[in-house]
C-alpha positions as protocol buffer text, in pm:
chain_id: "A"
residue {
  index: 1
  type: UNK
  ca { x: -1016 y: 868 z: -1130 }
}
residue {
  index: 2
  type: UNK
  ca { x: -803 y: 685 z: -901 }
}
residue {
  index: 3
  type: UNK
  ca { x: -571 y: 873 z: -658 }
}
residue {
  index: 4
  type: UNK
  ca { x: -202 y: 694 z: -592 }
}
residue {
  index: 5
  type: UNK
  ca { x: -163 y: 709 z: -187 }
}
residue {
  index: 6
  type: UNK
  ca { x: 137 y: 770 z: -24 }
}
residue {
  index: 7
  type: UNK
  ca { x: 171 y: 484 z: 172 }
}
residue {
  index: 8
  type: UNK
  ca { x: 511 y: 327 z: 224 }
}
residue {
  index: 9
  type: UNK
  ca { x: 461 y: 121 z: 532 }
}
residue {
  index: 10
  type: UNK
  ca { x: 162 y: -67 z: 645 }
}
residue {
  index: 11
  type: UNK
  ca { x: 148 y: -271 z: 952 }
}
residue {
  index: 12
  type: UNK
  ca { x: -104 y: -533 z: 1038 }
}
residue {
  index: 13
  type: UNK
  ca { x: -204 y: -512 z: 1374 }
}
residue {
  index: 14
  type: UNK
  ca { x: -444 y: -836 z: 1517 }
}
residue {
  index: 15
  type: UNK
  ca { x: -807 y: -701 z: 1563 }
}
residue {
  index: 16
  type: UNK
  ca { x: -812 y: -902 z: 1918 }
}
residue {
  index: 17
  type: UNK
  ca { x: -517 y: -732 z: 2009 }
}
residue {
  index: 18
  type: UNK
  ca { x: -621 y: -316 z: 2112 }
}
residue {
  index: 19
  type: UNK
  ca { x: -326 y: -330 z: 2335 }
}
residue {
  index: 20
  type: UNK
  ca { x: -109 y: -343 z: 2016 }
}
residue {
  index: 21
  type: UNK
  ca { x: -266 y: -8 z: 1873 }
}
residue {
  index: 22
  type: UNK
  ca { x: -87 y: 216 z: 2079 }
}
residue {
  index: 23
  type: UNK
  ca { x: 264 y: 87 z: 1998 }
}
residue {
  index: 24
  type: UNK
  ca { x: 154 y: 19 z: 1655 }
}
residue {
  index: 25
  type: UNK
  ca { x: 147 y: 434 z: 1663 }
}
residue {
  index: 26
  type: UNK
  ca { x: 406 y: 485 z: 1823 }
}
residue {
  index: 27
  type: UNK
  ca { x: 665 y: 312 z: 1572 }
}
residue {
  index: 28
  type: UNK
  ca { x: 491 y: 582 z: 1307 }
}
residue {
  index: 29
  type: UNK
  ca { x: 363 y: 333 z: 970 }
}
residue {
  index: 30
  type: UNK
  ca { x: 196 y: 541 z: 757 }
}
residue {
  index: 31
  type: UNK
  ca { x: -75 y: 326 z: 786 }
}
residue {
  index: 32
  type: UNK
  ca { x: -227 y: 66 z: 1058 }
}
residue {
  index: 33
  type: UNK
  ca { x: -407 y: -284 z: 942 }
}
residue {
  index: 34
  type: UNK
  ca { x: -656 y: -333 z: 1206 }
}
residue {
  index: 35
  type: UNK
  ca { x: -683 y: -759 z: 1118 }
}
residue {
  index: 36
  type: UNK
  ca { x: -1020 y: -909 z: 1132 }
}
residue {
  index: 37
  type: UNK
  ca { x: -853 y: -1237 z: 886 }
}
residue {
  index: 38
  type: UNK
  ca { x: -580 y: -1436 z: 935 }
}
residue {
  index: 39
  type: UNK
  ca { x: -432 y: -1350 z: 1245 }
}
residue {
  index: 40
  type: UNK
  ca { x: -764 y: -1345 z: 1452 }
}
residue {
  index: 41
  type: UNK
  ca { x: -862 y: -1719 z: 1592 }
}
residue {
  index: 42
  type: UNK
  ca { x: -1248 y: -1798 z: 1427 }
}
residue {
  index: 43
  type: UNK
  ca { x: -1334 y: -1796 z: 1814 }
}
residue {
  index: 44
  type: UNK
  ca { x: -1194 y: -1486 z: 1908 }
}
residue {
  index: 45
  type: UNK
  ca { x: -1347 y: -1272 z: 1558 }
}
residue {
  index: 46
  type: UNK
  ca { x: -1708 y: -1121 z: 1745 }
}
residue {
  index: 47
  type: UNK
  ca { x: -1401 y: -1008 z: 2043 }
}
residue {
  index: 48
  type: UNK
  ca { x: -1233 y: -831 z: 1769 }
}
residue {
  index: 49
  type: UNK
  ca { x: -1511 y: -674 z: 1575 }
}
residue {
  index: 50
  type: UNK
  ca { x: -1612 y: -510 z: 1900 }
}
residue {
  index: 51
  type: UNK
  ca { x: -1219 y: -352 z: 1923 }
}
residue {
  index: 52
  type: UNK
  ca { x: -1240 y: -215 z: 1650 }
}
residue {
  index: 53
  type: UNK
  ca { x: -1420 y: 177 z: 1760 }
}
residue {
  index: 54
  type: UNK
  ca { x: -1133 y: 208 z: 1986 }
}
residue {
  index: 55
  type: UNK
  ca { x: -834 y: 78 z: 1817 }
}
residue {
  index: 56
  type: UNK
  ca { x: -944 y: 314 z: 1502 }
}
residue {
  index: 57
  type: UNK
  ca { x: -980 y: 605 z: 1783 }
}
residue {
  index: 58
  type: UNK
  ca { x: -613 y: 566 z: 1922 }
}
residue {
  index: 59
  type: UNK
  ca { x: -506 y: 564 z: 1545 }
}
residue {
  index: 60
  type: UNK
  ca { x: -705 y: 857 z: 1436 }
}
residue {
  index: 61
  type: UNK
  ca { x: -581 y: 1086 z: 1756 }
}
residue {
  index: 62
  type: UNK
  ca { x: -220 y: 971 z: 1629 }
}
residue {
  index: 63
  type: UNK
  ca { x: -254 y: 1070 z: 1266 }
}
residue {
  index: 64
  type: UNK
  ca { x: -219 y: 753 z: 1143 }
}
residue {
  index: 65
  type: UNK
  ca { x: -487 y: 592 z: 878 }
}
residue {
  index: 66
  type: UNK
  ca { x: -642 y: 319 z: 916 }
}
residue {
  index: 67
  type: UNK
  ca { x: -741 y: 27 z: 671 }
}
residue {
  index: 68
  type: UNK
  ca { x: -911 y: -299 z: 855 }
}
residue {
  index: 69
  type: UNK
  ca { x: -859 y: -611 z: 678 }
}
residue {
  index: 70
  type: UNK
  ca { x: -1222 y: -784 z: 638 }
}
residue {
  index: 71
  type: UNK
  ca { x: -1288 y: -1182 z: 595 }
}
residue {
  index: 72
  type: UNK
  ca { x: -1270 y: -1330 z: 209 }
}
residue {
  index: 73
  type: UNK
  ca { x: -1627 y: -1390 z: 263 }
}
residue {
  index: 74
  type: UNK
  ca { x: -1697 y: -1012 z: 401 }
}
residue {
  index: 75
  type: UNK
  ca { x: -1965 y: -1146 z: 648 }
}
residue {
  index: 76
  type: UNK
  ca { x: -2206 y: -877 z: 732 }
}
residue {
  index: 77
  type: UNK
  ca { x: -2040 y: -882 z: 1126 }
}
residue {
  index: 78
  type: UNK
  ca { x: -1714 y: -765 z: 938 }
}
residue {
  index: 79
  type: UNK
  ca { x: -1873 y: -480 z: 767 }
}
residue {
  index: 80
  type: UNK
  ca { x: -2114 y: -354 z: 1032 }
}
residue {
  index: 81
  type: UNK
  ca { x: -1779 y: -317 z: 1233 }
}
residue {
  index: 82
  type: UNK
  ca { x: -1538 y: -203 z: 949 }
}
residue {
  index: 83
  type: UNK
  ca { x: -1727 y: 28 z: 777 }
}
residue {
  index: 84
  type: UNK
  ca { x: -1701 y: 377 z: 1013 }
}
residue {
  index: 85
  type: UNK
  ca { x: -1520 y: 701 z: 1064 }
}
residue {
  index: 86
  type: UNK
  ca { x: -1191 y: 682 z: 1006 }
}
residue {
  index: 87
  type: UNK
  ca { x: -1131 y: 395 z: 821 }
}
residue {
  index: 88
  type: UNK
  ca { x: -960 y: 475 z: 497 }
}
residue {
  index: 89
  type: UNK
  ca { x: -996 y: 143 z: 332 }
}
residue {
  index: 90
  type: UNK
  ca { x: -1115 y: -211 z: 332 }
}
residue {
  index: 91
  type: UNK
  ca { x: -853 y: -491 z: 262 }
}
residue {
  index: 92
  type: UNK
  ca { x: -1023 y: -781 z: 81 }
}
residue {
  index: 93
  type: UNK
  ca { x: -804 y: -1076 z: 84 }
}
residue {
  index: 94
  type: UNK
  ca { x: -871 y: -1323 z: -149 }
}
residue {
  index: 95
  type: UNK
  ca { x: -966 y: -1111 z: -408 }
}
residue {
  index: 96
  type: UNK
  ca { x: -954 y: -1313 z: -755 }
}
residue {
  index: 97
  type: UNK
  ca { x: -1162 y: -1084 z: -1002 }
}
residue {
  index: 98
  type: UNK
  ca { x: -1386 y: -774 z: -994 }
}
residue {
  index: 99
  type: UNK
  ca { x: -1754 y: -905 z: -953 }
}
residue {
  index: 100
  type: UNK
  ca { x: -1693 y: -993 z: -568 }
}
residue {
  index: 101
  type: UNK
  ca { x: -1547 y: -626 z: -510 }
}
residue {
  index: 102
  type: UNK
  ca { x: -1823 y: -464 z: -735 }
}
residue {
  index: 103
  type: UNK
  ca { x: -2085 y: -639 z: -474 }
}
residue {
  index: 104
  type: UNK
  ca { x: -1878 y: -547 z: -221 }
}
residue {
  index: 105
  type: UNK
  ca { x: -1868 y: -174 z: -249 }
}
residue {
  index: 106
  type: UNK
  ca { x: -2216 y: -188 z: -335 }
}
residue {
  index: 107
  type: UNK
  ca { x: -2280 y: -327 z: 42 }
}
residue {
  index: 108
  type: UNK
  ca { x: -2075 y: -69 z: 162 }
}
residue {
  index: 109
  type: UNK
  ca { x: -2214 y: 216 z: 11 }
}
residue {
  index: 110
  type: UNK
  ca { x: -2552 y: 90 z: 154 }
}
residue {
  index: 111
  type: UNK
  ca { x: -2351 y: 127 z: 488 }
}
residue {
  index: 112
  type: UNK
  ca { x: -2242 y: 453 z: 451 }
}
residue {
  index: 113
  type: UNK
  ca { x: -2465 y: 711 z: 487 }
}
residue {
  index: 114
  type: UNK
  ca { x: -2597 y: 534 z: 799 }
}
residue {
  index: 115
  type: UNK
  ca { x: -2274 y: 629 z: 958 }
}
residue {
  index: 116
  type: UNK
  ca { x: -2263 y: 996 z: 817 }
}
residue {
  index: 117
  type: UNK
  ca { x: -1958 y: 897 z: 615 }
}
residue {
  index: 118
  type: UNK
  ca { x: -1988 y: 1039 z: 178 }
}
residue {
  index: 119
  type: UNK
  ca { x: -2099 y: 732 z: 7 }
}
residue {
  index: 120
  type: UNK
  ca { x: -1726 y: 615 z: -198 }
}
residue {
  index: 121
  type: UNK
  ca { x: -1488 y: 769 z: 79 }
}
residue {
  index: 122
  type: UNK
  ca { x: -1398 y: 405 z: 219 }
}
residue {
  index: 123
  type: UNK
  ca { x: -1171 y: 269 z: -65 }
}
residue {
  index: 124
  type: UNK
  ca { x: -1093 y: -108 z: -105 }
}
residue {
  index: 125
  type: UNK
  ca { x: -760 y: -256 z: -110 }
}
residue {
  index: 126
  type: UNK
  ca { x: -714 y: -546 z: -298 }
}
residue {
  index: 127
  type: UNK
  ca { x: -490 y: -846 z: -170 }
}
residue {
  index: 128
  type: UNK
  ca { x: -346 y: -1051 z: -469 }
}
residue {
  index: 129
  type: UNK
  ca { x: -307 y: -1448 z: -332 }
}
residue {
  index: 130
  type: UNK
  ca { x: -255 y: -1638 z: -656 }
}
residue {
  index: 131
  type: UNK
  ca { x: -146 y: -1643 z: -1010 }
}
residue {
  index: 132
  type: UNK
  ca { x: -516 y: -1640 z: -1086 }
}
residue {
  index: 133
  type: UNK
  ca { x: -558 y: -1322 z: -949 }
}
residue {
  index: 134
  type: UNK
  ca { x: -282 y: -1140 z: -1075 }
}
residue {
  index: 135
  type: UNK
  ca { x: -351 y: -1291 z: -1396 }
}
residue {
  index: 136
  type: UNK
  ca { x: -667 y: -1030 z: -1349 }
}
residue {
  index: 137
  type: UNK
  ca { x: -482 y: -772 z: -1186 }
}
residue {
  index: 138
  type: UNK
  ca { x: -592 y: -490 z: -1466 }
}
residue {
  index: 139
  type: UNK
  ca { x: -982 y: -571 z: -1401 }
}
residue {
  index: 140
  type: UNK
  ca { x: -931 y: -569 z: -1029 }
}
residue {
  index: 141
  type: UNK
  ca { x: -761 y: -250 z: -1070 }
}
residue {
  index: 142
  type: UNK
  ca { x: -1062 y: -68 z: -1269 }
}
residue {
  index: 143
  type: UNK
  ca { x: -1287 y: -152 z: -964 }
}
residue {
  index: 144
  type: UNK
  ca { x: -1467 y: 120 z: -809 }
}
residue {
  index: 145
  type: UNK
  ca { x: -1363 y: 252 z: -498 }
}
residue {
  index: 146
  type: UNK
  ca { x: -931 y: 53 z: -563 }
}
residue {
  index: 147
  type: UNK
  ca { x: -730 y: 227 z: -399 }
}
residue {
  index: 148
  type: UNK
  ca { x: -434 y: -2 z: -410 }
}
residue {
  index: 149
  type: UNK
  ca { x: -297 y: -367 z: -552 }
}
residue {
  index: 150
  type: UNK
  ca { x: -133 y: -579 z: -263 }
}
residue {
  index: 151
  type: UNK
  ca { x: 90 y: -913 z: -346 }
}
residue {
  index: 152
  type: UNK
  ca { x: 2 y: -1117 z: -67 }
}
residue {
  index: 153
  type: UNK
  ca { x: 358 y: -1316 z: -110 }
}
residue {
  index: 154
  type: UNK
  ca { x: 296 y: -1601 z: 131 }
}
residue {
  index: 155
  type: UNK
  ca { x: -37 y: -1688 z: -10 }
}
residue {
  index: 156
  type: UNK
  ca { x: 81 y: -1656 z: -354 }
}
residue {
  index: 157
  type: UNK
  ca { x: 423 y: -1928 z: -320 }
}
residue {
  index: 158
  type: UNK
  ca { x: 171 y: -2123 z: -182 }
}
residue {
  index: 159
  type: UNK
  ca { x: -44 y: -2119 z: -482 }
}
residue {
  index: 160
  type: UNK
  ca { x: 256 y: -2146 z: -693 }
}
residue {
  index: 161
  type: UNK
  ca { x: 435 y: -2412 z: -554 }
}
residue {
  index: 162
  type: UNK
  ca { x: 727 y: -2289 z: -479 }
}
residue {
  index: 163
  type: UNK
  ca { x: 897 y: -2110 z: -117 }
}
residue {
  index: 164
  type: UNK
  ca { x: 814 y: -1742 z: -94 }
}
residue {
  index: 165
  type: UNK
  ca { x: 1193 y: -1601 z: -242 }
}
residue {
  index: 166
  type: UNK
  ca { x: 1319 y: -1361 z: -458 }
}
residue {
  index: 167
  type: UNK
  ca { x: 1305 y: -1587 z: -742 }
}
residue {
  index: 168
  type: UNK
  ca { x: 898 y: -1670 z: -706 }
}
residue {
  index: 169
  type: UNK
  ca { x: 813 y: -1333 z: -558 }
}
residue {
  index: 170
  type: UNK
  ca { x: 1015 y: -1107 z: -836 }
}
residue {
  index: 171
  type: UNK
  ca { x: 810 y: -1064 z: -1180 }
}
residue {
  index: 172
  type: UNK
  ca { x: 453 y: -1104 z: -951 }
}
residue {
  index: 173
  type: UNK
  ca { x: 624 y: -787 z: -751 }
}
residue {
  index: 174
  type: UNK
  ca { x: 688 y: -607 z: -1082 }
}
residue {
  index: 175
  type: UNK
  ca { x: 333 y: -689 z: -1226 }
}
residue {
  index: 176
  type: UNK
  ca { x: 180 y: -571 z: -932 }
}
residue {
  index: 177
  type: UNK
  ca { x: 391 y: -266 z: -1004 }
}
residue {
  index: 178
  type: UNK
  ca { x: 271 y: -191 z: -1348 }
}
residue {
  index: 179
  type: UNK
  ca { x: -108 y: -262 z: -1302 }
}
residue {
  index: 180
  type: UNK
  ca { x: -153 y: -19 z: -998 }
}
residue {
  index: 181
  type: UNK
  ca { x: 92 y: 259 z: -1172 }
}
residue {
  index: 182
  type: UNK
  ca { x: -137 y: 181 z: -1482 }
}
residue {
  index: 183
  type: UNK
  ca { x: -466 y: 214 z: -1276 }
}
residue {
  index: 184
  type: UNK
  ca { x: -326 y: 532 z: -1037 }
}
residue {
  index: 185
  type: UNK
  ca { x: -347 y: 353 z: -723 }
}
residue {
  index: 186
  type: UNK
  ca { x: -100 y: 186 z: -459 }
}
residue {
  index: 187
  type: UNK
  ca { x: 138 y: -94 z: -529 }
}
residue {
  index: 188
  type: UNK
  ca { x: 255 y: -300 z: -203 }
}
residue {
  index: 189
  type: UNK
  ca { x: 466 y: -599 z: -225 }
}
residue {
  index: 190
  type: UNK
  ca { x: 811 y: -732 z: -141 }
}
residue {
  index: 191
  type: UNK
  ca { x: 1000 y: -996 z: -331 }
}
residue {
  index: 192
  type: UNK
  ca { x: 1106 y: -1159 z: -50 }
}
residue {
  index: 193
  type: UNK
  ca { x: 938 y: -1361 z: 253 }
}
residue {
  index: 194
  type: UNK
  ca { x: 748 y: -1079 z: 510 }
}
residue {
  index: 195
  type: UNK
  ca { x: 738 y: -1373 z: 784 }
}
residue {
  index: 196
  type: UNK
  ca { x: 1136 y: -1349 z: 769 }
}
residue {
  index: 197
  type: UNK
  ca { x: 1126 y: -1076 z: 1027 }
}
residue {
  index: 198
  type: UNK
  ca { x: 1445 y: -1110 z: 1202 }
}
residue {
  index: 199
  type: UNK
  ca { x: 1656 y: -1103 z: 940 }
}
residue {
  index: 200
  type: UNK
  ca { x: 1605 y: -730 z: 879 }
}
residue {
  index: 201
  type: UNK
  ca { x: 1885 y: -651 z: 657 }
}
residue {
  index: 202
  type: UNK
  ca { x: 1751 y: -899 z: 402 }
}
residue {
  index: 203
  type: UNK
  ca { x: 1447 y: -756 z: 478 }
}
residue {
  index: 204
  type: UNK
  ca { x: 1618 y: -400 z: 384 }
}
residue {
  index: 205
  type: UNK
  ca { x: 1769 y: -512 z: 52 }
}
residue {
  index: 206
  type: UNK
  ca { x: 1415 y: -637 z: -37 }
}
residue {
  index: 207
  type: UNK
  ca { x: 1233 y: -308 z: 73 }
}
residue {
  index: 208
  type: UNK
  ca { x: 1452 y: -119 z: -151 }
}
residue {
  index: 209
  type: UNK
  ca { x: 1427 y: -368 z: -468 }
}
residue {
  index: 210
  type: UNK
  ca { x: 1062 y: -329 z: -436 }
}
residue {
  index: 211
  type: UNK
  ca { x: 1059 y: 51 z: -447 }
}
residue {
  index: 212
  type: UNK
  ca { x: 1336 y: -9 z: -741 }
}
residue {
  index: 213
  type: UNK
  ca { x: 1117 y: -145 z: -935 }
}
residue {
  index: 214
  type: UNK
  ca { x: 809 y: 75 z: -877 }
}
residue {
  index: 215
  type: UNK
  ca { x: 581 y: -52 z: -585 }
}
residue {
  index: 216
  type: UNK
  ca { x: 468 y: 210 z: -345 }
}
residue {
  index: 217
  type: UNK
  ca { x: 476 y: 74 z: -6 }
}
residue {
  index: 218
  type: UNK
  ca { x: 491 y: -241 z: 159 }
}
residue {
  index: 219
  type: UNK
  ca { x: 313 y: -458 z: 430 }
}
residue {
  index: 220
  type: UNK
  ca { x: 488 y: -494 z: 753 }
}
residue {
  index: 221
  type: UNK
  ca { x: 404 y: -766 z: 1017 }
}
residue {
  index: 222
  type: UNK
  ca { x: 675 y: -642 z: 1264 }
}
residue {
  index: 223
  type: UNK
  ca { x: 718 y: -275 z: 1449 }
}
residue {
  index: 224
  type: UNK
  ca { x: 1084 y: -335 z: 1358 }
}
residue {
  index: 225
  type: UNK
  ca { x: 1012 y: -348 z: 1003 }
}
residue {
  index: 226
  type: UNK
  ca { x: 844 y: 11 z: 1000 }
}
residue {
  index: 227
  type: UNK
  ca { x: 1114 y: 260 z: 1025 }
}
residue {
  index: 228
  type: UNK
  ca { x: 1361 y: 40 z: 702 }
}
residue {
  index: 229
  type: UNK
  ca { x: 1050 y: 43 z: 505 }
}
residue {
  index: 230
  type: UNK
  ca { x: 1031 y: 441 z: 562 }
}
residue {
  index: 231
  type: UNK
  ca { x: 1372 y: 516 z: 512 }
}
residue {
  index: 232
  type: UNK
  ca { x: 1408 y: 250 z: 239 }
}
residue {
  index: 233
  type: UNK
  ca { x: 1109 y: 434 z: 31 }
}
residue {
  index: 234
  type: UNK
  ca { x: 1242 y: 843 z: 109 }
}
residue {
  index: 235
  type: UNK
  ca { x: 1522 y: 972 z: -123 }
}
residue {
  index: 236
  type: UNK
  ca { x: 1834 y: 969 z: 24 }
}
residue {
  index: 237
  type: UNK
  ca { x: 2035 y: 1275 z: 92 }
}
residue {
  index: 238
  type: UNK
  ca { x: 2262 y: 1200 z: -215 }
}
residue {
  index: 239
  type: UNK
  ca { x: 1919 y: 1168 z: -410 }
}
residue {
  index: 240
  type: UNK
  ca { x: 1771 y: 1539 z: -327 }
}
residue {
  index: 241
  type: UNK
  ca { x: 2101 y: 1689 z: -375 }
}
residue {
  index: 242
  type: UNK
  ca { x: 2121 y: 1563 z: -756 }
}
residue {
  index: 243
  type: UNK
  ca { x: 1742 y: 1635 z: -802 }
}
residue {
  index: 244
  type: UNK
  ca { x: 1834 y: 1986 z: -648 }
}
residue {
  index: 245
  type: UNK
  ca { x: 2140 y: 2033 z: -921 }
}
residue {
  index: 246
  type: UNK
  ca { x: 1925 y: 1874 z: -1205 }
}
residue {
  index: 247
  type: UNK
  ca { x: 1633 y: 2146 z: -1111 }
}
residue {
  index: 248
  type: UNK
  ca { x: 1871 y: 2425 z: -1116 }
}
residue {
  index: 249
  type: UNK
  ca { x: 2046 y: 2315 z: -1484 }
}
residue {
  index: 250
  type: UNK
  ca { x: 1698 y: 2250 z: -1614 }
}
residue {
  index: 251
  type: UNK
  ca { x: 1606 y: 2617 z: -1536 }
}
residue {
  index: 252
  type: UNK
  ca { x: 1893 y: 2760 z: -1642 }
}
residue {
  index: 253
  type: UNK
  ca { x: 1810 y: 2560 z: -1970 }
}
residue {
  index: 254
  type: UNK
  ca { x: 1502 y: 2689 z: -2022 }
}
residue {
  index: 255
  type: UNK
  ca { x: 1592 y: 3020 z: -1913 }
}
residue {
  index: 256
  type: UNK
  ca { x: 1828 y: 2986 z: -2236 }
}
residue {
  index: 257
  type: UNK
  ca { x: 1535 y: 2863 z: -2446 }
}
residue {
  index: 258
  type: UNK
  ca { x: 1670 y: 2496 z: -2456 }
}
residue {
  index: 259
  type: UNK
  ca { x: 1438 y: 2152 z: -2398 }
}
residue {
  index: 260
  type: UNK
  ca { x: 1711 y: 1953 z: -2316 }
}
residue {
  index: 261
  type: UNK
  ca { x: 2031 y: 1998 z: -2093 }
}
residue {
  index: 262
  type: UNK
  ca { x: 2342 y: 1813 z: -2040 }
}
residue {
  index: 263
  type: UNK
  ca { x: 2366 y: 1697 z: -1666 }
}
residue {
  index: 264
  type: UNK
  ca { x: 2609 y: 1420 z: -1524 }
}
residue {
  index: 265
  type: UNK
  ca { x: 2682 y: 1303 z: -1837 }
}
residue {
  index: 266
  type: UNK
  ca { x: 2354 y: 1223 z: -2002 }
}
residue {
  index: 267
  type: UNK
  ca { x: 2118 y: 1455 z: -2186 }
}
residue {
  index: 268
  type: UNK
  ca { x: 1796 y: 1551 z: -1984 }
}
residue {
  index: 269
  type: UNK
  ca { x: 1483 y: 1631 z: -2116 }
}
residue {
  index: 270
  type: UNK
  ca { x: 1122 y: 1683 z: -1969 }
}
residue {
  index: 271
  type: UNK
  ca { x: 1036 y: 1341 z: -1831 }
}
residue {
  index: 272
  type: UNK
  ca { x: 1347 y: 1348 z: -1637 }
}
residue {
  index: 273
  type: UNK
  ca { x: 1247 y: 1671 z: -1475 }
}
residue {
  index: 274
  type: UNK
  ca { x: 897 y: 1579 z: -1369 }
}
residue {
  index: 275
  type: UNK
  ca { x: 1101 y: 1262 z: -1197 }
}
residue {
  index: 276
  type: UNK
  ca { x: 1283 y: 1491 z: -1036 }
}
residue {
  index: 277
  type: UNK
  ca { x: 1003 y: 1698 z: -909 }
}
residue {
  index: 278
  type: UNK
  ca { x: 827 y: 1414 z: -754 }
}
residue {
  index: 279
  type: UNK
  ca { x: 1158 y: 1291 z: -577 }
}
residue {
  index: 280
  type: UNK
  ca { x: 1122 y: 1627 z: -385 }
}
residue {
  index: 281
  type: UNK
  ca { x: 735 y: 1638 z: -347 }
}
residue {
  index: 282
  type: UNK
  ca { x: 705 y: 1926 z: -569 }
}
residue {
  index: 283
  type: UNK
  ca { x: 404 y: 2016 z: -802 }
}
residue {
  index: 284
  type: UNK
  ca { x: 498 y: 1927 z: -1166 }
}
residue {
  index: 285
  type: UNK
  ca { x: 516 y: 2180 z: -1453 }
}
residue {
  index: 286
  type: UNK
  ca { x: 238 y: 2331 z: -1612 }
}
């Protein structure tokens, strides 16, 4: 079974670049993109392959996982450097059903062992880039080794024809949202444009819309975007405190022998609880 992973912010860090790992760490995303894709120059790919050991080294000693973000074709250069301790998970752009991911954990797991890592621990995280895909989101959620769904929002205007906004970028957000909460894995997106990086109180707005509507995290391209991403996905002080009260009425309730209480004028029942319960991190009922 699928595990959902708490990552909220995930920031893509060029594979060229291993200057950029140690302030990647130091603005604290709960997870680093070490880019082998898009934001590496064709020439400058075999460069970043070798970076790779010790950018995932300055990561690990920080506490921070890492995911490395592999070529649509997953040439075996990609994997031979991807696939090593302390990489969490593969991002595989591109993806547009499950037979290319079923092949691909295959060569993976033929990786492995030869690196003394338990055959299944690298997960794959799957980047949706067009309505095709997310047309298939459901079967490229049942994949082995998914750990997460990823709208990849630039991509995916540009397959649809229309600017990366709130308006294109909304209902894929959402779907992405149901499939991975179906499937037990991460949802990442943002209905709104990640290259817009200066505008950062748009950029806020949209962070919280997307955990409104269910996604787990989202990808960053900026160290500015980091800490609203963060702060955008914890509860907010007025949040814990209700979730506190409700906890305390709920008990009470069943203390009394009731199943449902009256609590800020709406009647509470189970469900409501366990909501409550993960807002503060806490185990849920037996």
């Amino acid at each position: 079974m699928n595990v959902r992973t708490r990552w909220r912010s995930l920031l893509f860090v060029p594979g060229d670049q291993p200057r950029l790992a140690d302030k990647a760490a130091r603005c604290a995303p709960d997870a680093v993109i070490l880019d082998l894709e898009d934001s590496v120059a064709a020439s400058a790919k075999p460069q970043a392959r070798a970076a790779l050991p010790a950018m995932i080294e300055v990561l690990r000693q920080a506490g921070i996982e890492v995911l490395v973000r592999i070529n649509a074709d997953a040439p075996d250069a990609d994997l031979e450097a991807a696939v090593r301790p302390g990489v969490r998970a593969l991002m595989v752009p591109k993806t547009e059903g499950r037979a290319a991911l079923d092949a691909l954990s295959a060569r993976v797991a033929a990786l492995e062992p030869a690196r003394a890592i338990q055959v299944g621990a690298i997960g794959l995280l799957a980047l949706i880039e067009s309505p095709a895909a997310l047309l298939a989101a459901a079967q490229i959620a049942a994949a082995d080794r998914i750990v997460g769904l990823a709208l990849g929002g630039e991509d995916f205007a540009v397959a649809l024809g229309a600017p990366p906004s709130p308006a294109s970028l909304d209902l894929p957000c959402k779907l992405i949202a149901l499939h991975a909460a179906a499937a037990g894995v991460a949802g990442l997106g943002l209905p709104y444009s990640l290259a817009e990086f200066r505008d950062l109180d748009r950029y806020e707005q949209a962070a919280r819309d997307a955990r409104s509507i269910g996604l787990t995290g989202v990808l960053c391209i900026h160290p500015a975007q980091v800490p609203i991403v963060n702060a955008a996905f914890a509860p907010t002080a007025g949040e814990r405190e209700r979730a506190l009260r409700l906890l305390a009425a709920w008990d009470a309730a069943v203390a009394d022998g009731r199943a449902v209480v009256a609590f800020d004028g709406a009647m509470v029942d189970a469900p409501v609880v366990e909501a409550a319960r993960a807002l503060l991190g806490r185990a849920p009922s037996v």
